[in-house]
C-alpha positions, -999 to +999 in steps of 0.1 A: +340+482-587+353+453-562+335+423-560+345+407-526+348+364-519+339+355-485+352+326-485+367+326-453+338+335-440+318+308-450+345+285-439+344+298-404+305+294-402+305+257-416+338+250-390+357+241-423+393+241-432+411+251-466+426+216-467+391+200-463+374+224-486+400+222-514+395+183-512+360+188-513+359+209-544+389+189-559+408+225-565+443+227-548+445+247-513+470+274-533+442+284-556+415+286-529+439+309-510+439+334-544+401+332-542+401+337-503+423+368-506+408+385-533+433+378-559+413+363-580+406+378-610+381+351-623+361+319-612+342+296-632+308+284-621+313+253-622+339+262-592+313+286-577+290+254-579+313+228-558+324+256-534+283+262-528+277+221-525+308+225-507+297+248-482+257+245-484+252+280-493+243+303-520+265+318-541+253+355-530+271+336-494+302+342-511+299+366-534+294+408-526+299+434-546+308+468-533+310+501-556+340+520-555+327+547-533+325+518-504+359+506-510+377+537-504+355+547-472 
C-alpha cells in the first residue's frame, strides 16, 4: 500500500512556492519537504485542512493511493 502527496503538484498548478506555502499553513518549509517527498509517515487533518485552504483544492488533490501492485510496475 503507498499512499502518494502531491504536493508538489499542486504547488506547481497554483504557481506557489514552499516558502510561501509553509507561511501560509504556518508549518515550517523542512516539514513540508517530508510531506512533499513522501517521507511522511502521518499528517493531521487539521494540516491537510490549511494545506487545502492553502492551495484551494480538495484533499483527494493531494492525496492518491496506489496498491502495491502499481508501485512496483
Amino acid at each position: 500500500m503507498a499512499i502518494i502527496i502531491n504536493i508538489d503538484v499542486m504547488l506547481a498548478k497554483r504557481k506557489m512556492s514552499v516558502t510561501e506555502l509553509s507561511e501560509r499553513v504556518g508549518i515550517t518549509m523542512a516539514n513540508i519537504s517530508i510531506l512533499k517527498n513522501g517521507k511522511a509517515k502521518a499528517i493531521r487533518l487539521s494540516t491537510l485542512d490549511s494545506i487545502c485552504k492553502a492551495l484551494d483544492c480538495q484533499p483527494g488533490d493531494i492525496l492518491e493511493y496506489r496498491s502495491d501492485e502499481d508501485s512496483q510496475v
